[in-house]
BAPA-871387 format. One record per residue (C-alpha): x, z, y. Coordinates in steps of 0.25 Angstrom, whole numbers, padded with zeros to 4 digits, always signed. Example, Ala and Ser with C-alpha at 12.3 -4.5 7.8 and 13.67 -1.06 7.14 Angstrom:
BEGIN
+0049+0031-0018+0055+0029-0004
END
This chain:
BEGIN
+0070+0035+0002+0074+0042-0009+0072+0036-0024+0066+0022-0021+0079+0015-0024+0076+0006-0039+0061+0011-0039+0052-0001-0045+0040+0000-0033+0029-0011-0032+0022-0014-0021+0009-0020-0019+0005-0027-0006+0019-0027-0005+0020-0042+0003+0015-0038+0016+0015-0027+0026+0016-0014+0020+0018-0017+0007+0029-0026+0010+0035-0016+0019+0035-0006+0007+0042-0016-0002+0053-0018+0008+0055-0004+0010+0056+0001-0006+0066-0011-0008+0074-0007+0004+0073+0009-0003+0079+0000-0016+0066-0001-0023+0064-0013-0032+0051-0018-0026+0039-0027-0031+0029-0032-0022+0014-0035-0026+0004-0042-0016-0005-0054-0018-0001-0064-0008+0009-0071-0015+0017-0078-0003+0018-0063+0005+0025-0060-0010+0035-0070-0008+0039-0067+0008+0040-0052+0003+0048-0056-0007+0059-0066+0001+0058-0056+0014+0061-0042+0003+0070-0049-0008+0074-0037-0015+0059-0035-0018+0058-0037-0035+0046-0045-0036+0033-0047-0029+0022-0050-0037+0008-0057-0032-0004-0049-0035-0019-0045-0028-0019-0028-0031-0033-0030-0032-0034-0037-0046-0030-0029-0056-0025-0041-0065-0016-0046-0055-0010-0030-0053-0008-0030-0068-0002-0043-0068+0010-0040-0056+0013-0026-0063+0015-0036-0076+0025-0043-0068+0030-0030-0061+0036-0025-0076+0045-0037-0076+0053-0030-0065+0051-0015-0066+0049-0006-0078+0041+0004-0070+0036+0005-0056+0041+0017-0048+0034+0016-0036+0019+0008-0031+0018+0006-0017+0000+0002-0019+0000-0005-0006-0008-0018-0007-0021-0019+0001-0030-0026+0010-0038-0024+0022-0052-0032+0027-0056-0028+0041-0071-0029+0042-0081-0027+0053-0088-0014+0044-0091-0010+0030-0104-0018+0033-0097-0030+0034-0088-0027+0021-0094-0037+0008-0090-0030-0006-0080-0040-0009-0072-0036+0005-0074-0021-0001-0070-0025-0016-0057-0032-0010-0052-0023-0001-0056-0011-0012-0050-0021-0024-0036-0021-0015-0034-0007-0010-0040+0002-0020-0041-0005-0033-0028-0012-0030-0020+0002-0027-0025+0005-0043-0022-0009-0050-0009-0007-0045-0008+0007-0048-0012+0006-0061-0002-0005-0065+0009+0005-0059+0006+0016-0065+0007+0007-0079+0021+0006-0075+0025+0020-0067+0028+0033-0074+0033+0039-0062+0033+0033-0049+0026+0032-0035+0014+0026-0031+0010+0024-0017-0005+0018-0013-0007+0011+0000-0019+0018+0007-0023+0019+0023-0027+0027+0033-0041+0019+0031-0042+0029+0018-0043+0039+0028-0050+0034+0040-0061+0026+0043-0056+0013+0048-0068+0004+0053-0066-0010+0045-0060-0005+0034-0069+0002+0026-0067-0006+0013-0053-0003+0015-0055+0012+0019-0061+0014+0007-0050+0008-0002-0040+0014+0006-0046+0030+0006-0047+0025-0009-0033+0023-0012-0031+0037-0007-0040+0043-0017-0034+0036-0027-0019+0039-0024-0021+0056-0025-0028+0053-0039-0016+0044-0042-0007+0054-0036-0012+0067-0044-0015+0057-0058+0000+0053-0058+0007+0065-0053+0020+0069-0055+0024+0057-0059+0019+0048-0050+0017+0051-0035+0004+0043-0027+0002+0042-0012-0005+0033-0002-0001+0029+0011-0012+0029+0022-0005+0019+0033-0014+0016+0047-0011+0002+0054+0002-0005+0049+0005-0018+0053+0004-0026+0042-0001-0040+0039-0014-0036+0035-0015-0026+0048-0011-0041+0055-0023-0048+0048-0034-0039+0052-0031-0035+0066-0028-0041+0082-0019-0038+0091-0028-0028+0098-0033-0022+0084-0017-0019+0082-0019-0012+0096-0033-0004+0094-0025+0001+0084-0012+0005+0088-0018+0012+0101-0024+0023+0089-0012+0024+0081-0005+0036+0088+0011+0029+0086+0004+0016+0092+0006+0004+0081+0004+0001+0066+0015+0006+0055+0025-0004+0052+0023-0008+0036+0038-0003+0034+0033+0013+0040+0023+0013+0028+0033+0008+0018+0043+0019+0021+0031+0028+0018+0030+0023+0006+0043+0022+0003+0042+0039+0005+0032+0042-0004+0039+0033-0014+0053+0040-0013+0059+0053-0020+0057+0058-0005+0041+0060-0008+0042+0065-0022+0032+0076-0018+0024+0068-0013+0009+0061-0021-0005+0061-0018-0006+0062-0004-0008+0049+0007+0001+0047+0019-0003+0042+0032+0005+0032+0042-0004+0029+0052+0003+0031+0066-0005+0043+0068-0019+0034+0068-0028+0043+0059-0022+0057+0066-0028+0052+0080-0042+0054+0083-0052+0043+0088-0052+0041+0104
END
């Protein structure tokens, strides 16, 4: 990709799955990379496995002190930030929004709304020009059952990434990726074998994304290549959300 090569990016959930995916890829594009997630020991495996990865730095995205605190630490290796790839998040399967207690809602709301923000916020302190990518899902634009607390933060994130997007323009481009099923430890967690294959059998290409397929997306929308390119949301789903209920 064109003009990644020496850009400062940050990413956050970048320990695991597709944030990790994305930090490999940047560094593999000659990016100087830090990592933020909140589980210490997935930091240090990230770290031994991707060595050319400048730091990574322990913090839970949904305390605003602890954001605060890894962007403190983050000035002791870059001057600016040219690109944020806002990817950290978390995901509760339920049995309905009956079932949901307000500190479920608060956590999942705290992580992958108010989070994208914190870290926002921080990098903007420190970004005069630059690119800013928010993880959102195609569970902002669906309704899928057992997620509604995630839904909702997740359609959020869209709304706030076109206010971003027209607020910080021209300097700054902002866009969201909507990804559908990627297999991703968190993916693991939550579903069986034959919840993998329910599915797969309504994903038109058959299986979940590979955490690499949505870097390279990213890696896109952060390059010269997509200069044009702010305030919209981009889908990689398999072709999940186009096909209509049997």
């Amino acid at each position: 990709m064109q003009g990644l090569s020496n850009k400062n990016v940050v990413v956050t959930g970048g320990a695991s799955g597709i944030g990790k995916a994305s930090a490999q890829r940047f560094a593999e594009e000659g990016a100087k990379v830090i990592i933020i997630d909140r589980n210490g020991k997935a930091i240090d495996q990230t770290m031994t496995e991707l060595p050319t990865l400048v730091a990574g730095l322990v913090a839970d995205v949904s305390d605003p002190d602890a954001v605060a605190q890894a962007f403190t630490a983050i000035d002791r290796h870059f001057q600016s930030i040219d690109v944020l790839i806002n990817n950290a998040g978390i995901s509760i399967r339920h049995a309905g929004i009956r079932s949901i207690e307000p500190a479920q809602w608060r956590q999942v709301i705290d992580t992958n709304l108010n989070g994208i923000f914190y870290v926002a916020r921080e990098t903007l302190a420190r970004m005069q020009q630059g690119v800013i990518l928010n993880m959102s899902s195609v569970n902002g634009l669906a309704a899928f059952p057992h997620y509604a607390d995630y839904n909702a933060s997740k359609a959020a994130v869209l709304a706030l990434t076109r206010t971003m997007a027209v607020e910080l323009a021209p300097a700054i481009r902002v866009n969201a990726l909507c990804p559908g099923a990627v297999m991703t430890p968190m993916q693991q967690a939550e579903y069986t074998e034959e919840m993998f294959a329910a599915v797969n059998a309504n994903i038109p290409l058959g299986r979940h994304a590979d955490p690499a397929e949505i870097a390279a997306f990213f890696a896109f929308l952060a390059s010269d290549e997509a200069r044009f390119i702010t305030g919209h949301h981009y889908v990689i789903d398999g072709g999940e959300i186009a096909r209509a209920s049997a």
